[in-house]
C-alpha positions, 0 to 999 in steps of 0.5 A: 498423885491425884493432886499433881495430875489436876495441876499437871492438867491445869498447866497444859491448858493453852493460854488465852487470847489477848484479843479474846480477853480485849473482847470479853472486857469491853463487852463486860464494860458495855454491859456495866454501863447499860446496867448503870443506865438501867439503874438510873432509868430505874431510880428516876422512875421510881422516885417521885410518882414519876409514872403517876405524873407522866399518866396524869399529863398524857390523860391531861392531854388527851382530855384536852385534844378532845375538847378542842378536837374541831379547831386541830382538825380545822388546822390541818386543813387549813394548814394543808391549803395554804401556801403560808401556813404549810410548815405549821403541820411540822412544829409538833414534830419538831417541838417533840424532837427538841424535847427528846433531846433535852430529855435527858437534862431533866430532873430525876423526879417530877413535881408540880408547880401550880401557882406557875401554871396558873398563869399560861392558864389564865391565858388560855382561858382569857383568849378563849373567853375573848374570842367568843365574847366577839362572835357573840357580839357579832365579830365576824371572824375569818378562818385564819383569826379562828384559829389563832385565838383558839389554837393559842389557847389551846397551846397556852392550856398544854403550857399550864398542864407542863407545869402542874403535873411535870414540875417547873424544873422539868419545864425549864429543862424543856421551855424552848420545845413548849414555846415552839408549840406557839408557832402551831398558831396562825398569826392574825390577821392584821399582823401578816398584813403588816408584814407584808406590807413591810416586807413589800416596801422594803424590798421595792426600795432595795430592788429600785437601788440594785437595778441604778446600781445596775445602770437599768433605766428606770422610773419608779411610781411607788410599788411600780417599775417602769423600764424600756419595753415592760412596767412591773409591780411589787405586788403583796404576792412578792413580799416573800413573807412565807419563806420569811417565816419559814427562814425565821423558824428555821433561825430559832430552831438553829440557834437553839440546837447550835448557839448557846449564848441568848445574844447571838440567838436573838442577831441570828433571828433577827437577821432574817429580816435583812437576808429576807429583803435582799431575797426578795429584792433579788428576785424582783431584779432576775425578773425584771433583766430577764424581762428587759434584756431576754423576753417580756414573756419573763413575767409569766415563767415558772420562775416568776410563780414558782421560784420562790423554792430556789429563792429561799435556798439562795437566802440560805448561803448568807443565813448558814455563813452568819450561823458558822461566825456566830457559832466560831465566835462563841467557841473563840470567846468560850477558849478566851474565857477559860484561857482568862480564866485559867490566868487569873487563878494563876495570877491569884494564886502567886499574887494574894499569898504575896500580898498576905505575907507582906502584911502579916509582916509588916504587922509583926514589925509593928507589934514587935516594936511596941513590944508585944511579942505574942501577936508579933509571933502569931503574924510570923507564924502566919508568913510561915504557914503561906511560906514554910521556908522563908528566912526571915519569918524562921529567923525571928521565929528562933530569936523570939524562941530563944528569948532575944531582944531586938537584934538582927530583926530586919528594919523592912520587909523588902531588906 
């Protein structure tokens, strides 16, 4: 009696909700995988001295920004007046982004690679070394060449300490954001001057073409312009080299994060020399058909010293277009890979068991003529295993089987 009630009882019980039964399954699903990331979290950290490493680097780290702790202050406030140098005080940030996110790729444990990181460290000692070995001798050094040597050495020590407390597995893993670190270095002097230079020249030449293009009358004097009513000069302040270098970085950081092939990488970075003449080329004609054709006074408006902002976000358009082709053509190239792929396994597959079976027969042929019958069962034996069903490997398979001479043996294969 007891029992019926309970099972009476159990019967009235309303049925579930199956959106509350969905629910509670995907919550469960959710839990699970947060389990398994936990896990894995887990056995990574606990494997290989994997907290002891990390704090051994973070200790390495903090040693070493306190050892140089002048040249970074220096850096910031170099960084902060210059109009060059401004984006330095970004690559940190974005360095330790990029890292993040390949974080993940890394090894489950970590090791040490010490004979690898002896060579970023012989670097930054030789830099360092060679820099004071100039002052002493009475080098004079600007501000700009002081913290190129030291804040070099200083990232080629960080490079070193990669390698000998997280292993060259997790450094490969992370390579481009510790490269990137480099750019925290002002590039010496004779470089930007040579820059410069190129950048200047470059864009007086496609300038000078664009405005005959243009039908302006015009004389040309090396870096000067002469044109009815006004004579402008290319000067160095005009070669754009810093929205140049932030393009460039800009390049490296885009093909990092979107382009997978180290070939297209390298079109996309270099095509910024090209896109950064024809910027400044640009803006050497506005100015100067502003000048001609609307007001002399042009020269000295807020777009002549303070339109080089509009002038790189110009320069973006063509840089965007060639990353969207470069980035189409990869993944065209990647499906035309698998398709090719995918084909010649197919081909392979159809092709070479054919192949065989041809030879295995012929050879059977062969050894059945001169008599020796096992290695002429053994090659049938074979056709029989590529092709269970094939008539003529069963028919002389039961012939040899039932003791039969040579009658109704096929003459060829393709008979």
């Amino acid at each position: 009696m007891g029992y019926e009630g309970r099972v009476t009882s159990e019967s009235k019980r309303p049925a579930a909700d199956p959106a509350v039964i969905s629910a509670r399954t995907h919550n469960d699903a959710d839990y699970r995988k947060k389990n398994v990331k936990r896990l894995a979290l887990l056995d990574r950290v606990s494997h290989g001295g994997y907290f002891g490493r990390a704090a051994g680097f973070m200790l390495f780290l903090l040693a070493l920004v306190l050892i140089f702790l002048r040249p970074l202050v220096d850096l910031v406030i170099y960084a902060v007046g210059s109009q060059l140098y401004s984006f330095i005080l970004l690559v940190p940030f974005i360095s330790l982004y990029l890292a993040w996110l390949r974080m993940r790729e890394g090894p489950s444990n970590l090791g040490s690679s010490p004979k690898v990181g002896l060579i970023p460290l012989t670097i930054g000692i030789l830099v360092i070394s060679g820099y004071y070995t100039m002052v002493r001798y009475g080098r004079k050094m600007n501000q700009n060449d002081y913290l190129s040597f030291t804040i070099c050495s200083f990232v080629a020590f960080v490079a070193g300490g990669c390698f000998m407390f997280l292993g060259r597995k997790a450094v490969t893993v992370v390579a481009f954001p510790v490269a990137f670190l480099f750019l925290l270095a002002p590039l010496p002097t004779f470089l930007t001057d040579f820059a410069s230079d190129c950048l200047q020249h470059a864009s007086a030449v496609a300038a000078y073409f664009l405005l005959r293009l243009l039908g302006t009358p015009l004389l040309k004097d090396g870096q000067v312009f002469q044109m009815p009513g006004i004579t402008i000069e290319v000067a160095p302040q005009c070669s754009g080299i810093h929205s140049s270098l932030v393009l460039f970085i800009s390049s490296l950081v885009a093909g990092h994060l979107f382009l997978k092939s180290r070939r297209r990488r390298i079109i996309l970075a270099l095509a910024v020399i090209p896109i950064g003449i024809l910027r400044n080329s640009i803006r050497i004609v506005t100015i100067s058909l502003l000048c001609v054709y609307l007001d002399p006074g042009m020269i000295d408006s807020p777009l002549h010293h303070h339109g080089g902002p509009a002038f790189l976000a110009l320069s973006l358009v063509p840089f965007f277009v060639l990353l969207l082709w470069l980035r189409r053509s990869e993944h065209r190239n990647e499906k035309q890979g698998l398709v090719k792929a995918e084909m010649t396994r197919h081909w392979r597959q159809r092709l070479f068991p054919k192949v065989k079976e041809h030879r295995h027969l012929e050879r059977a042929n062969r050894y059945f003529d001169s008599g020796r019958r096992d290695k002429a069962a053994m090659e049938n034996w074979n056709v029989h295993r590529i092709e269970p069903l094939h008539p003529r490997a069963i028919r002389c398979l039961g012939m040899m089987y039932q003791g039969q001479r040579k009658v109704g043996w096929p003459s060829s294969i393709s008979g």
